[in-house]
Backbone as JSON Lines, residues from 0, in Angstrom:
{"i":0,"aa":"X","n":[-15.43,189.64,119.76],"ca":[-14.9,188.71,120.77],"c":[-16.06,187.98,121.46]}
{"i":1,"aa":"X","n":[-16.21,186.7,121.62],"ca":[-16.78,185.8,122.36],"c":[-17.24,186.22,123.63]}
{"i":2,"aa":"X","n":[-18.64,186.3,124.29],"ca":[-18.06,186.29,125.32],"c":[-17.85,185.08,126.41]}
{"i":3,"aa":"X","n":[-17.95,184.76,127.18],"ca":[-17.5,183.96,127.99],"c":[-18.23,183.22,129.56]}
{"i":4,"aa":"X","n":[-19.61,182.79,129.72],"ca":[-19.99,182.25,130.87],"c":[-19.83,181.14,131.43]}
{"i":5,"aa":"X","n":[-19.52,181.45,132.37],"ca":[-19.03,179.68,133.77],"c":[-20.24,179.6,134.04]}
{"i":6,"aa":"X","n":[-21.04,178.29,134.05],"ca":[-22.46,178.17,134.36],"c":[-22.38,176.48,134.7]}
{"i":7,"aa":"X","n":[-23.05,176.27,135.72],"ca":[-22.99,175.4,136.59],"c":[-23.56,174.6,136.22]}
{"i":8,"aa":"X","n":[-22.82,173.27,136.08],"ca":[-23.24,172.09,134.94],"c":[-24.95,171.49,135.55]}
{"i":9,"aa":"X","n":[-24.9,171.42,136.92],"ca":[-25.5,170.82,137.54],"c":[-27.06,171.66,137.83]}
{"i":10,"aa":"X","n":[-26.36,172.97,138.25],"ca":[-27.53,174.0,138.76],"c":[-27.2,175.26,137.7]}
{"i":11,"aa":"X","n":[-27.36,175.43,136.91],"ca":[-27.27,176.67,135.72],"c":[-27.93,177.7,136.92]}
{"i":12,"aa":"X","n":[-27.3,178.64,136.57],"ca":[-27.49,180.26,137.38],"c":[-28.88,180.62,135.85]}
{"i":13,"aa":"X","n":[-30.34,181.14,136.6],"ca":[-31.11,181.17,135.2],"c":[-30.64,182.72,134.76]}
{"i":14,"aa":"X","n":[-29.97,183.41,135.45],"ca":[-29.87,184.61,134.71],"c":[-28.62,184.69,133.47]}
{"i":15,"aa":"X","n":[-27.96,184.15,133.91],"ca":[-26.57,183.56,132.42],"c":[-27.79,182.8,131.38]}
{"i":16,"aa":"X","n":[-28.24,182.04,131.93],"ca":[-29.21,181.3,130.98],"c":[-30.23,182.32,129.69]}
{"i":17,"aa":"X","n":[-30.53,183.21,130.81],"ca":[-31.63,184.3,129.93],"c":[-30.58,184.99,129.06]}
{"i":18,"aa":"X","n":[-29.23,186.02,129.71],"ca":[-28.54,186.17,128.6],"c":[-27.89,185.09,127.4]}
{"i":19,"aa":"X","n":[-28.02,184.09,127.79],"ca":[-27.27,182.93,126.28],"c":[-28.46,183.22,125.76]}
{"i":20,"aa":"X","n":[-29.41,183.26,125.88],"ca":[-30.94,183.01,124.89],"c":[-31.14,184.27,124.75]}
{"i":21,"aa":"X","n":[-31.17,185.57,124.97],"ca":[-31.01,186.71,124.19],"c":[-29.88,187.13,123.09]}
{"i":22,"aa":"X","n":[-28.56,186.59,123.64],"ca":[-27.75,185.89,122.43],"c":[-27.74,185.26,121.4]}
{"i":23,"aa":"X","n":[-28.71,184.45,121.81],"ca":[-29.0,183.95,120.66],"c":[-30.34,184.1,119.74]}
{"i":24,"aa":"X","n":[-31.28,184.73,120.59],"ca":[-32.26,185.38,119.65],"c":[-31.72,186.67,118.86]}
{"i":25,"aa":"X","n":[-30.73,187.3,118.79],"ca":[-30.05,188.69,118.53],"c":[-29.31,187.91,117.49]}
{"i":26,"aa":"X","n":[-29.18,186.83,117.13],"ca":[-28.45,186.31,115.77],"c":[-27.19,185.72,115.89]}
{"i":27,"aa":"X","n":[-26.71,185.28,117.27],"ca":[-25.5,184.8,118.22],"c":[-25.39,183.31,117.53]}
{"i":28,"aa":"X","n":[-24.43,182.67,116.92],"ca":[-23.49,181.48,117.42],"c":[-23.11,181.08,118.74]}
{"i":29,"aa":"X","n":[-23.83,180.27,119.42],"ca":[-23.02,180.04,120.82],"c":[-22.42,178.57,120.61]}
{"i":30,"aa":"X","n":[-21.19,178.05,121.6],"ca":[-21.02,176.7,122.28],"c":[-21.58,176.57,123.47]}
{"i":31,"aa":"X","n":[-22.22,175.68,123.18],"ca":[-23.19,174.89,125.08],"c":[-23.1,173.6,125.27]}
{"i":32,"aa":"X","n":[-22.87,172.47,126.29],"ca":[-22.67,171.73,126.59],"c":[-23.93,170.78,126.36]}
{"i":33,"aa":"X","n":[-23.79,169.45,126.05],"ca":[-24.63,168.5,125.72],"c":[-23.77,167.22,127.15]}
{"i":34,"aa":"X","n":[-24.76,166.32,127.06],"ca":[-24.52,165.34,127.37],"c":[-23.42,163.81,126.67]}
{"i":35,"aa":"X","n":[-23.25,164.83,125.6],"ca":[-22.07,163.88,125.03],"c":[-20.88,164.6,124.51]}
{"i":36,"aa":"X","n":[-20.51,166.36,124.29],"ca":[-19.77,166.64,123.67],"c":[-20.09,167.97,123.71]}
{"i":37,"aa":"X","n":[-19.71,168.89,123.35],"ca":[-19.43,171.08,123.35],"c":[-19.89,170.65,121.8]}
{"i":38,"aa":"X","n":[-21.43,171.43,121.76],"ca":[-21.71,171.47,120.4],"c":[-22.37,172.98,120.0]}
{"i":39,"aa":"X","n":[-22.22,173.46,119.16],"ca":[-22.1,174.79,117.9],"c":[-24.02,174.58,118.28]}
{"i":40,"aa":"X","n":[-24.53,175.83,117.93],"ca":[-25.98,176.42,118.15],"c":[-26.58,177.63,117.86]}
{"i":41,"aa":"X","n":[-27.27,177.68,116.76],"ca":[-28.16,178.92,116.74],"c":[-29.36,179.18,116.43]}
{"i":42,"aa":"X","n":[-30.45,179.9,116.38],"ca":[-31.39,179.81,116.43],"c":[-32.3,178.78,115.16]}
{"i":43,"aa":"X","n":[-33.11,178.47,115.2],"ca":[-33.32,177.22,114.08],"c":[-34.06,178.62,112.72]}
{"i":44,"aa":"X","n":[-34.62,179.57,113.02],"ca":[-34.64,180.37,111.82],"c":[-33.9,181.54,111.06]}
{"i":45,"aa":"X","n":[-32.74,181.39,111.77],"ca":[-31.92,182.46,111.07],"c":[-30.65,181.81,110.38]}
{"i":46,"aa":"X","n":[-30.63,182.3,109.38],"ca":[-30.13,181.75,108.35],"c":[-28.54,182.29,107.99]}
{"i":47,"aa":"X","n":[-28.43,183.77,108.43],"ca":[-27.11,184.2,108.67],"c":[-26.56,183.19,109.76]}
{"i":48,"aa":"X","n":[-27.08,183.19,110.72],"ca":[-26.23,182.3,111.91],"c":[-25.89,180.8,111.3]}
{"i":49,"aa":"X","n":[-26.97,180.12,110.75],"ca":[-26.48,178.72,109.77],"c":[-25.33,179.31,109.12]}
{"i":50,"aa":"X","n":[-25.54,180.04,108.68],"ca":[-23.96,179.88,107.16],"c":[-23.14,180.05,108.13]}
{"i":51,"aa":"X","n":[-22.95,180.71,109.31],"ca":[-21.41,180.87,110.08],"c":[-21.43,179.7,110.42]}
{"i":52,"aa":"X","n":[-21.99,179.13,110.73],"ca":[-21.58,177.47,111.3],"c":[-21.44,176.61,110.25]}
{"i":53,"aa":"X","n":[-22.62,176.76,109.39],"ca":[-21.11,175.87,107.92],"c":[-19.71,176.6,108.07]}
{"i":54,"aa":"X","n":[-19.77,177.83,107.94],"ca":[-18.36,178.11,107.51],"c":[-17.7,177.84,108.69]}
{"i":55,"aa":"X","n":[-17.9,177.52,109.76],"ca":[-17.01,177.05,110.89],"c":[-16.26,175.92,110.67]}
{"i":56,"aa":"X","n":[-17.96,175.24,110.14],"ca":[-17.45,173.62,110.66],"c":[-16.95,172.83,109.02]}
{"i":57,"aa":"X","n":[-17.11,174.24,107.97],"ca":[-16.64,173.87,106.61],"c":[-17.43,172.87,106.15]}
{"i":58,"aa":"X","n":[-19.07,172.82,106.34],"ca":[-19.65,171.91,106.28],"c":[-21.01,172.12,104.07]}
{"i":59,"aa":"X","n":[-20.77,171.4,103.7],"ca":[-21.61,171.16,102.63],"c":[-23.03,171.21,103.07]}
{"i":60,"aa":"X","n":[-24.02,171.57,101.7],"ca":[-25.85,171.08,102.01],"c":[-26.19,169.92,102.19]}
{"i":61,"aa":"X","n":[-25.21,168.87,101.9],"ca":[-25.85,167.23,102.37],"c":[-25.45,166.79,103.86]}
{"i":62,"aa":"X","n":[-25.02,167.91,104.55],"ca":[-24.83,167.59,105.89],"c":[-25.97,167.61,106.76]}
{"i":63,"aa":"X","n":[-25.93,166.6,108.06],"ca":[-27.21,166.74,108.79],"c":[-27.31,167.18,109.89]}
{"i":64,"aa":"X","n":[-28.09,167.98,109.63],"ca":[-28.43,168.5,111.21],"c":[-29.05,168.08,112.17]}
{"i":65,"aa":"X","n":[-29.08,168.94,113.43],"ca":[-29.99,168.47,114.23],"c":[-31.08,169.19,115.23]}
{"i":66,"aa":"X","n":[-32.02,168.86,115.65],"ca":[-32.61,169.88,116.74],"c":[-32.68,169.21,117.77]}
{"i":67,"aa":"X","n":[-32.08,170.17,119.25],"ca":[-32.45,169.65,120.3],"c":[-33.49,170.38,121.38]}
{"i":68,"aa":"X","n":[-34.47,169.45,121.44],"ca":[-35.77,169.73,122.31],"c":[-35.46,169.22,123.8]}
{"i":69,"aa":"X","n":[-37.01,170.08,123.87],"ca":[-37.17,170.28,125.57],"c":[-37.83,168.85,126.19]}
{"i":70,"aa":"X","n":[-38.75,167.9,125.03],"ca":[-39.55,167.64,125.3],"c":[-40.05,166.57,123.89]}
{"i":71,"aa":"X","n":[-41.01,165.6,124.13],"ca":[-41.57,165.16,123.38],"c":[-42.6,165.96,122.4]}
{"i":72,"aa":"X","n":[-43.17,166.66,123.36],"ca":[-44.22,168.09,122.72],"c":[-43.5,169.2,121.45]}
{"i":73,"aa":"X","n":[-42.46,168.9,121.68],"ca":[-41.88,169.97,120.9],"c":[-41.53,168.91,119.65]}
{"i":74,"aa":"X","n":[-40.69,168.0,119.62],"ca":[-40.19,166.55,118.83],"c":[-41.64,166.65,118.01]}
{"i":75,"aa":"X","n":[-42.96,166.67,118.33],"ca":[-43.91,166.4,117.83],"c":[-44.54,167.14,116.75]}
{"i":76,"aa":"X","n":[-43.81,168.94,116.98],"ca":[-44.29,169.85,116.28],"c":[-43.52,169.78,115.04]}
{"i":77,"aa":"X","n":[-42.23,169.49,114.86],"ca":[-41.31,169.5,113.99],"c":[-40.91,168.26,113.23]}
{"i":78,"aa":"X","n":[-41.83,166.81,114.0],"ca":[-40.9,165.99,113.33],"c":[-42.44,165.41,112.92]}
{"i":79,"aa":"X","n":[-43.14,164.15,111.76],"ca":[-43.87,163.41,112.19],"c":[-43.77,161.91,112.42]}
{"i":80,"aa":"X","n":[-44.13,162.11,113.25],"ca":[-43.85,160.98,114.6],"c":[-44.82,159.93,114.93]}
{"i":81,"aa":"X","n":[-44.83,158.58,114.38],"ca":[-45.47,157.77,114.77],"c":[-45.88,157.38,116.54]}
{"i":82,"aa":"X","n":[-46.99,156.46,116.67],"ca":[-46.47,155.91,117.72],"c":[-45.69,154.93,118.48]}
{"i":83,"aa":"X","n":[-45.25,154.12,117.13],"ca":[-43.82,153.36,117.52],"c":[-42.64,154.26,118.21]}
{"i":84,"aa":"X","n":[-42.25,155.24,117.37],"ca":[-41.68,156.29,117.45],"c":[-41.79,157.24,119.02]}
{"i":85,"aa":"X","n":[-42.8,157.3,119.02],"ca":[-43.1,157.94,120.01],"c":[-42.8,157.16,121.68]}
{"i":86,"aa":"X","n":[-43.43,156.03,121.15],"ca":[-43.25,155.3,122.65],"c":[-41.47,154.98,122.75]}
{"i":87,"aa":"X","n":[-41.4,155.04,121.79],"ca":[-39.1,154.48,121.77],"c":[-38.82,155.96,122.97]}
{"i":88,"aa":"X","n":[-38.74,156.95,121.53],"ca":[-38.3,157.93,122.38],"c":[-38.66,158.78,123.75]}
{"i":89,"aa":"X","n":[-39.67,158.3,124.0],"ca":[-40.1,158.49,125.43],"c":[-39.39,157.63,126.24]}
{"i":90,"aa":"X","n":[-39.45,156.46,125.61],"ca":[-38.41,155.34,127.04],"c":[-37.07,155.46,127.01]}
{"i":91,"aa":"X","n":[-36.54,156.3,125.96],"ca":[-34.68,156.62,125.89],"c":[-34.31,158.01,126.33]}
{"i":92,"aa":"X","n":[-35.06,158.82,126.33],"ca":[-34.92,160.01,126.7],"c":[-35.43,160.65,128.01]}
{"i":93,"aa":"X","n":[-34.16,161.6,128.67],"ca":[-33.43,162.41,127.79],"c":[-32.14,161.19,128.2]}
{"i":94,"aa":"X","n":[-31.34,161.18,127.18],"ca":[-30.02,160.55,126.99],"c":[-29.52,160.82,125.75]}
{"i":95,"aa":"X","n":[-28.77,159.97,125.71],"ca":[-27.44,160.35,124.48],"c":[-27.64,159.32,123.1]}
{"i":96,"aa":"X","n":[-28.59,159.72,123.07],"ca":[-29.63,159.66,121.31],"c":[-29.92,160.35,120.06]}
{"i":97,"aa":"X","n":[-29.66,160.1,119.26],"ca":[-30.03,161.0,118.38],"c":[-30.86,160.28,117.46]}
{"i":98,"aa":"X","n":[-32.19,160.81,117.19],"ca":[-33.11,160.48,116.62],"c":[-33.56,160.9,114.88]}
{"i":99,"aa":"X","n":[-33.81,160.38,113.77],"ca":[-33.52,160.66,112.3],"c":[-35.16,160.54,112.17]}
{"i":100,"aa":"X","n":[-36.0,161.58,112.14],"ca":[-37.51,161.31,111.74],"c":[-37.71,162.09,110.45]}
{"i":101,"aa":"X","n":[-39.01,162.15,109.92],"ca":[-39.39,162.9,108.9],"c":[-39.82,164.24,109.47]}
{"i":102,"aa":"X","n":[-39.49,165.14,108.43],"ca":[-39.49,166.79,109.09],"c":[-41.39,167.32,108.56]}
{"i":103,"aa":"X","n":[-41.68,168.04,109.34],"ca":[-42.81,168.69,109.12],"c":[-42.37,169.79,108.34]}
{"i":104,"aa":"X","n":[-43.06,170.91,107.82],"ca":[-43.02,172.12,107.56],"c":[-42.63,173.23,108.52]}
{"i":105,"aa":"X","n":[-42.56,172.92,109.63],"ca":[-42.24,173.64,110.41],"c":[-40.4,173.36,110.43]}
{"i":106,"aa":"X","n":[-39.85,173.09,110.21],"ca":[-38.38,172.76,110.12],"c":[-38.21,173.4,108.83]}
{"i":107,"aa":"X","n":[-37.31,174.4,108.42],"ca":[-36.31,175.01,107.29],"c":[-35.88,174.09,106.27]}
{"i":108,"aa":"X","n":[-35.88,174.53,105.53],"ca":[-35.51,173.39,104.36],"c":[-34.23,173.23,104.52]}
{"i":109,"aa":"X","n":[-33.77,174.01,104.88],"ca":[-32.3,174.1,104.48],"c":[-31.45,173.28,106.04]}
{"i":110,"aa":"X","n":[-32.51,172.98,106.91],"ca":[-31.68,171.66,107.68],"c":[-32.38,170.55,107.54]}
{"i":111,"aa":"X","n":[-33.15,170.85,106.41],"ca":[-33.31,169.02,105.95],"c":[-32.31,168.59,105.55]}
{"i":112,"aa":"X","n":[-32.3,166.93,105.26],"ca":[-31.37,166.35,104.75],"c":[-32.19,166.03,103.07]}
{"i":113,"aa":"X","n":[-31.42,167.22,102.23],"ca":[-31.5,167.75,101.1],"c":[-32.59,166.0,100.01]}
{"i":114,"aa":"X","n":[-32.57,165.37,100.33],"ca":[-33.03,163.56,99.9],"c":[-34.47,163.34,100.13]}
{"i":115,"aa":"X","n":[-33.88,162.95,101.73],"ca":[-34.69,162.64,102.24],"c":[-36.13,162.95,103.2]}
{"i":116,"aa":"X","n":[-35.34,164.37,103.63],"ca":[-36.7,165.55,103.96],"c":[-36.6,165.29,105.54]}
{"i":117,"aa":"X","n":[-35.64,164.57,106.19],"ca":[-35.38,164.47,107.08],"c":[-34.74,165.63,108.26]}
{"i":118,"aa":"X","n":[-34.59,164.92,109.59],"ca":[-34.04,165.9,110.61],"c":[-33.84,165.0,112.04]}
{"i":119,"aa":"X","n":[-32.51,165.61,112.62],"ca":[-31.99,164.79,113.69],"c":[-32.55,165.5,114.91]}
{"i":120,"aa":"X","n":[-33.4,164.94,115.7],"ca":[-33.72,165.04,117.23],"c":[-33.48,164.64,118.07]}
{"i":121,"aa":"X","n":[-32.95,165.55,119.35],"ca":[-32.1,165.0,120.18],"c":[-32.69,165.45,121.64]}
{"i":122,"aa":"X","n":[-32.9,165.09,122.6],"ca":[-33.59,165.32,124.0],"c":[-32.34,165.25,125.06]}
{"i":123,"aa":"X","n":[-31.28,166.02,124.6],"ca":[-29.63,165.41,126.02],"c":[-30.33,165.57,127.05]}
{"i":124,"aa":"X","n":[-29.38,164.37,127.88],"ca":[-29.43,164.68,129.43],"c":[-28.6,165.9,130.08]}
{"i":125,"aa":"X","n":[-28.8,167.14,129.9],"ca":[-27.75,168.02,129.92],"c":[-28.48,169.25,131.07]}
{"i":126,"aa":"X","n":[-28.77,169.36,131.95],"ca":[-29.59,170.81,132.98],"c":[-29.46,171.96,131.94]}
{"i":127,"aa":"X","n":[-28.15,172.23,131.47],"ca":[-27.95,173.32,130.92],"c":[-28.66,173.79,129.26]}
{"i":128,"aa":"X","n":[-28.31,172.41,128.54],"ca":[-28.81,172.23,127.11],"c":[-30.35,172.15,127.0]}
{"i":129,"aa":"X","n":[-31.18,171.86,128.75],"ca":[-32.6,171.2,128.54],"c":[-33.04,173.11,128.81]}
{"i":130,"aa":"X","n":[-32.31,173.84,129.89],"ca":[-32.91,174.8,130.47],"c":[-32.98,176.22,129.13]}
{"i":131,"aa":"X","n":[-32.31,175.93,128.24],"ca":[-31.49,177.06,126.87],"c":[-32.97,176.4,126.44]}
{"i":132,"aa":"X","n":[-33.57,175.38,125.83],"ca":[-34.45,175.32,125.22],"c":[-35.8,175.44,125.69]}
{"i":133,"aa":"X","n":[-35.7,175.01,127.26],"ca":[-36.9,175.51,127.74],"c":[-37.29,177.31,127.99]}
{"i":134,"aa":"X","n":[-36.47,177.9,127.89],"ca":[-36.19,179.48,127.88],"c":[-36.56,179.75,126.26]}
{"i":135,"aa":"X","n":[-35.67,179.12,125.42],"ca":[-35.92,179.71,124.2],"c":[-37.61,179.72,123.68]}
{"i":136,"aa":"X","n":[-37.87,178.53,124.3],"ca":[-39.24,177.93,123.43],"c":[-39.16,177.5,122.4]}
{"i":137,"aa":"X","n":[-38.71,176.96,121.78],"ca":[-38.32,176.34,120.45],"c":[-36.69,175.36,120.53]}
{"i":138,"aa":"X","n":[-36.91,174.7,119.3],"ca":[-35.64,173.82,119.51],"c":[-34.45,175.1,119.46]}
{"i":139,"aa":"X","n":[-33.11,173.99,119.54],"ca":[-32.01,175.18,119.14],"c":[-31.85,174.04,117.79]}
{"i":140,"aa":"X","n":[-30.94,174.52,117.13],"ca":[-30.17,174.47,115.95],"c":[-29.25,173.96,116.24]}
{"i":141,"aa":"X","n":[-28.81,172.8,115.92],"ca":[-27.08,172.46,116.72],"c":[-26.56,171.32,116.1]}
{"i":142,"aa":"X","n":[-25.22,171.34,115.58],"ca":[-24.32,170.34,114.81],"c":[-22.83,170.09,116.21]}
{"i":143,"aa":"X","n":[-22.25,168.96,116.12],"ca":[-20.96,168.65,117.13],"c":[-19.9,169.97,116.69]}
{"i":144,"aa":"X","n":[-19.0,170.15,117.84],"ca":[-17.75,171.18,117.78],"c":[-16.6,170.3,117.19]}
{"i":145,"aa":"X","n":[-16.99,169.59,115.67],"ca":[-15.78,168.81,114.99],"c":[-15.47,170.11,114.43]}
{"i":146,"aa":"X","n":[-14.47,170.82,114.33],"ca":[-13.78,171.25,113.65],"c":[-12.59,170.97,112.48]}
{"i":147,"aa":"X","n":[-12.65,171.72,111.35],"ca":[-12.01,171.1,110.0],"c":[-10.79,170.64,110.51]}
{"i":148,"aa":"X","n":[-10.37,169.73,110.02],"ca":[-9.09,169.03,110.15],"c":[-8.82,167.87,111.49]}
{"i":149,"aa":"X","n":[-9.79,168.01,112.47],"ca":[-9.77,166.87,113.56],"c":[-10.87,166.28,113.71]}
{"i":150,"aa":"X","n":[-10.24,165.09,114.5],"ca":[-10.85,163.87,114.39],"c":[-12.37,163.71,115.65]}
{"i":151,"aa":"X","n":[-12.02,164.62,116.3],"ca":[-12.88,164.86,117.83],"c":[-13.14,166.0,118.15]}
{"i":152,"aa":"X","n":[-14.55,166.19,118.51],"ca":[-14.37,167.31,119.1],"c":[-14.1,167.73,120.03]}
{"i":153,"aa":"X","n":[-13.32,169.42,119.9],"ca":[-12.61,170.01,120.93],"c":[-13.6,169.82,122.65]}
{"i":154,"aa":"X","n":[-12.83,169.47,123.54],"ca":[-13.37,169.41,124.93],"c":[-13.43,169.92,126.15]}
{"i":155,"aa":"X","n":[-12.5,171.08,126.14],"ca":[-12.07,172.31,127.22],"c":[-12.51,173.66,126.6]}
{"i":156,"aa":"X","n":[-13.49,173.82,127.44],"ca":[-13.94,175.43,127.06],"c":[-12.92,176.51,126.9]}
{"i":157,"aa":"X","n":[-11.78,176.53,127.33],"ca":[-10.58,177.16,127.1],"c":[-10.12,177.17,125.78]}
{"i":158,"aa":"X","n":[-9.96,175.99,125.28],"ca":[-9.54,175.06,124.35],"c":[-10.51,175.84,123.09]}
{"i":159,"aa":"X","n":[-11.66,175.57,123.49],"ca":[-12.9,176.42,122.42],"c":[-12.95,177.66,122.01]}
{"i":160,"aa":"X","n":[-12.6,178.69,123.32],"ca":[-12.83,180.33,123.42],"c":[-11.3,180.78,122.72]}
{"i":161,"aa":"X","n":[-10.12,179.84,122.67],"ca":[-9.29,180.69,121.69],"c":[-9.01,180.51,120.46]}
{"i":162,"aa":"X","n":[-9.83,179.01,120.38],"ca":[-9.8,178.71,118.48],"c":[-10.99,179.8,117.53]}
{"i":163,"aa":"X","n":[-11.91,179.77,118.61],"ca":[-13.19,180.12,118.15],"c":[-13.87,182.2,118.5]}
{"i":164,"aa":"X","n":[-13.33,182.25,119.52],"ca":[-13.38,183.69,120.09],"c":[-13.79,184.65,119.39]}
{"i":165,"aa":"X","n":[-12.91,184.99,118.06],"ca":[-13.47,186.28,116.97],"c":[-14.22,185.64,115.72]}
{"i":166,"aa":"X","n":[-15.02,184.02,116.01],"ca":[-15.99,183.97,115.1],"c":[-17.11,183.8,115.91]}
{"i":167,"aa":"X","n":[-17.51,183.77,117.23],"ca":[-18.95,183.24,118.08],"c":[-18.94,184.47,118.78]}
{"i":168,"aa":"X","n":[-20.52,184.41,119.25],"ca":[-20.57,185.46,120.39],"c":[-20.64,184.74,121.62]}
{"i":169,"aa":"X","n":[-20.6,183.1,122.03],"ca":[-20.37,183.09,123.53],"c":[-20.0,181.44,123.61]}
{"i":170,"aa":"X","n":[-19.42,181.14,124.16],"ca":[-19.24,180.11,124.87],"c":[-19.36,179.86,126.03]}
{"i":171,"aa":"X","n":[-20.17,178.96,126.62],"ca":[-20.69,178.28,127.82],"c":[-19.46,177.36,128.66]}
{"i":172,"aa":"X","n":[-18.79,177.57,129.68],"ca":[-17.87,176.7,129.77],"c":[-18.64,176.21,131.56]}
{"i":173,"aa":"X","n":[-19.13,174.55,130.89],"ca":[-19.46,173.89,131.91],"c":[-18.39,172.86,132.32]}
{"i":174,"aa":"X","n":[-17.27,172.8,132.35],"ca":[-16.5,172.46,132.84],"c":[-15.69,171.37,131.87]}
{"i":175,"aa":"X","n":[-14.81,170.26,131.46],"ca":[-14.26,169.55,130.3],"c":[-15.46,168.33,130.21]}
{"i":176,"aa":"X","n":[-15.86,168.14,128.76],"ca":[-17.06,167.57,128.37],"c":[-16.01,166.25,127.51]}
{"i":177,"aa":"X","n":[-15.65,165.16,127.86],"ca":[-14.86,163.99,127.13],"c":[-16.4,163.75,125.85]}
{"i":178,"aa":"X","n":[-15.54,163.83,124.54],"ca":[-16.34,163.41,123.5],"c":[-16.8,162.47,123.47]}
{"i":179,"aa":"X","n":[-17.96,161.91,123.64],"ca":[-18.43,160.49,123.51],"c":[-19.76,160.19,122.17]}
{"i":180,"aa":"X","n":[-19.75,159.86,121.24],"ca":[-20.83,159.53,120.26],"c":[-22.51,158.89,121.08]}
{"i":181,"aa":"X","n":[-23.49,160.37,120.6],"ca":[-24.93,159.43,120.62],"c":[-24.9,158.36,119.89]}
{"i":182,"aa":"X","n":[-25.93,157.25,120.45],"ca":[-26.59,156.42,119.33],"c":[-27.43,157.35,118.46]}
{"i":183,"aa":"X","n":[-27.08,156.85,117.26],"ca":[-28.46,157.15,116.01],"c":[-29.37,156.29,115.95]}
{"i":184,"aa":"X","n":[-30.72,156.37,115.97],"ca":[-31.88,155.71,115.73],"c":[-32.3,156.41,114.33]}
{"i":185,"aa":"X","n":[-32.95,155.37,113.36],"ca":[-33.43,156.35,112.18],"c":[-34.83,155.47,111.91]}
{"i":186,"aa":"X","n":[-35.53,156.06,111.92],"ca":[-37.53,155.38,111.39],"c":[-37.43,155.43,110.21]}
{"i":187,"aa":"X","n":[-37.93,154.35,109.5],"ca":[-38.16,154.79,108.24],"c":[-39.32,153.88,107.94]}
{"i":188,"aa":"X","n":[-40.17,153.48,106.87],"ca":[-41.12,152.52,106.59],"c":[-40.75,151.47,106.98]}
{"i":189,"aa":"X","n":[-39.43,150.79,107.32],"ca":[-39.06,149.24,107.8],"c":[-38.87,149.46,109.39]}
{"i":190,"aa":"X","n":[-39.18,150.49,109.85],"ca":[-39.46,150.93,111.09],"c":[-38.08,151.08,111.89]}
{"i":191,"aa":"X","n":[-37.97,151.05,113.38],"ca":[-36.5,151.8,113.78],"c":[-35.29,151.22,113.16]}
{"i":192,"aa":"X","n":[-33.78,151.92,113.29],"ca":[-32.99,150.97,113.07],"c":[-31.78,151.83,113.48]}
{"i":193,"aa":"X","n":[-30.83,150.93,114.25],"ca":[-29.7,151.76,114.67],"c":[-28.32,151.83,113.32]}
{"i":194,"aa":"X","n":[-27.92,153.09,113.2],"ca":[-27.22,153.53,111.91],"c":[-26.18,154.09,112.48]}
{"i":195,"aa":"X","n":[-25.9,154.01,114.0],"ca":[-24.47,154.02,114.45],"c":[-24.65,153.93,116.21]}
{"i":196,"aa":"X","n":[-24.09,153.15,116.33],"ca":[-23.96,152.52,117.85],"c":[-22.79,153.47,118.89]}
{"i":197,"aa":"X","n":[-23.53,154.09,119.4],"ca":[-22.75,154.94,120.29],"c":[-23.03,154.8,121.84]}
{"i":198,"aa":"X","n":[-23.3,155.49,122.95],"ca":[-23.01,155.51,124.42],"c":[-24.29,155.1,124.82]}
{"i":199,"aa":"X","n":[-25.23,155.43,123.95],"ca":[-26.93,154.97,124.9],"c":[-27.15,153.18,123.99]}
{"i":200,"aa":"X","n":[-27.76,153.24,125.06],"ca":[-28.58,151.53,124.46],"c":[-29.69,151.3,124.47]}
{"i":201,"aa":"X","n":[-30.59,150.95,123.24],"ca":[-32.0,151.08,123.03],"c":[-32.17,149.26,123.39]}
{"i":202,"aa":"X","n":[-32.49,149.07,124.74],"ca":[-33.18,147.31,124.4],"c":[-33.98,146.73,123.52]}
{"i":203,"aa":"X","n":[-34.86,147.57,123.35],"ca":[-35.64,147.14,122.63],"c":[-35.29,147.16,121.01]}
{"i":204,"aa":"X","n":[-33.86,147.37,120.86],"ca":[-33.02,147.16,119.54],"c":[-32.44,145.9,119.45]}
{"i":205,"aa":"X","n":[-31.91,145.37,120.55],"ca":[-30.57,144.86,120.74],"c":[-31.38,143.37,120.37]}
């Protein structure tokens, strides 16, 4: 059974915080709140916890993942990162972005994007999502709470803890999170380019 913390969207209590991140160093599936949507998370090297979240989210190897950091410092260890690159995502973040760079060696093969050698980085504006990674020290691991057969993801932590309960060990319920889509930014040799237009706005795109 799941268990279950109320944690304060605004001011996270750090001791709930330290238990989600011993949760999830112990090999835990959690839901935690982002700045755009209740998204699925587990540690970025354990590999039992990946397959439960494919099998959650019924997801294939050409699916993409993502990591969300604390920080540019961290974005830097895992992804390589120009300084075009660098200066973008410093002026958009933290917001509701999701970033497509080339993966270092330090990223798992198995959340590359199986092609291209790629990986999605994300910096939310979230207290709760920034404080889980600044505790963990490392990114988390994390794909959206689409679940098979719908169109959105689920948005009431209630809503989450009884679909999901006897497959996760915790859900975070920061209060109802309305689904809203990051922008995607993706670098590639023809340099940035937006590959789906969602809630943030890069000017220097438009």
């Amino acid at each position: 059974m799941a268990q279950f913390f109320e944690i304060h969207p605004e001011n996270p209590q750090l001791r709930l915080i330290h238990r989600a991140v011993e949760i999830i160093r112990q090999g835990g599936v959690i839901v935690y709140p982002t700045d755009s949507s209740y998204a699925l998370a587990c540690q970025i090297g354990d590999k039992a916890a990946l397959d439960k979240i494919r099998r959650i989210r019924q997801l294939d190897d050409k699916h993409n993942f993502t990591l969300v950091c604390k920080d540019l410092a961290q974005v830097s260890n895992f992804t390589k990162i120009g300084n075009d690159a660098y200066r973008m995502i410093k002026a958009l973040t933290p917001g509701p972005f999701t970033f497509i760079l080339d993966a270092t060696r330090e990223v798992p093969r198995r959340l590359q994007h199986p092609k291209k050698k790629t990986v999605g980085i994300r910096i939310p504006q979230h207290p709760i999502a920034l404080m889980l990674v600044a505790e963990l020290e490392e990114p988390l691991f994390t794909t959206s709470l689409l679940l098979p057969g719908m169109s959105e993801p689920l948005t009431d932590p209630f809503d989450i803890r009884k679909r999901l309960e006897r497959e996760i060990e915790l859900v975070i319920d920061a209060g109802v999170i309305e689904y809203r889509e990051t922008t995607i930014i993706e670098f590639s040799n023809n340099g940035p380019e937006i590959v789906r237009q969602g809630i943030g706005i890069a000017p220097m795109l438009v």
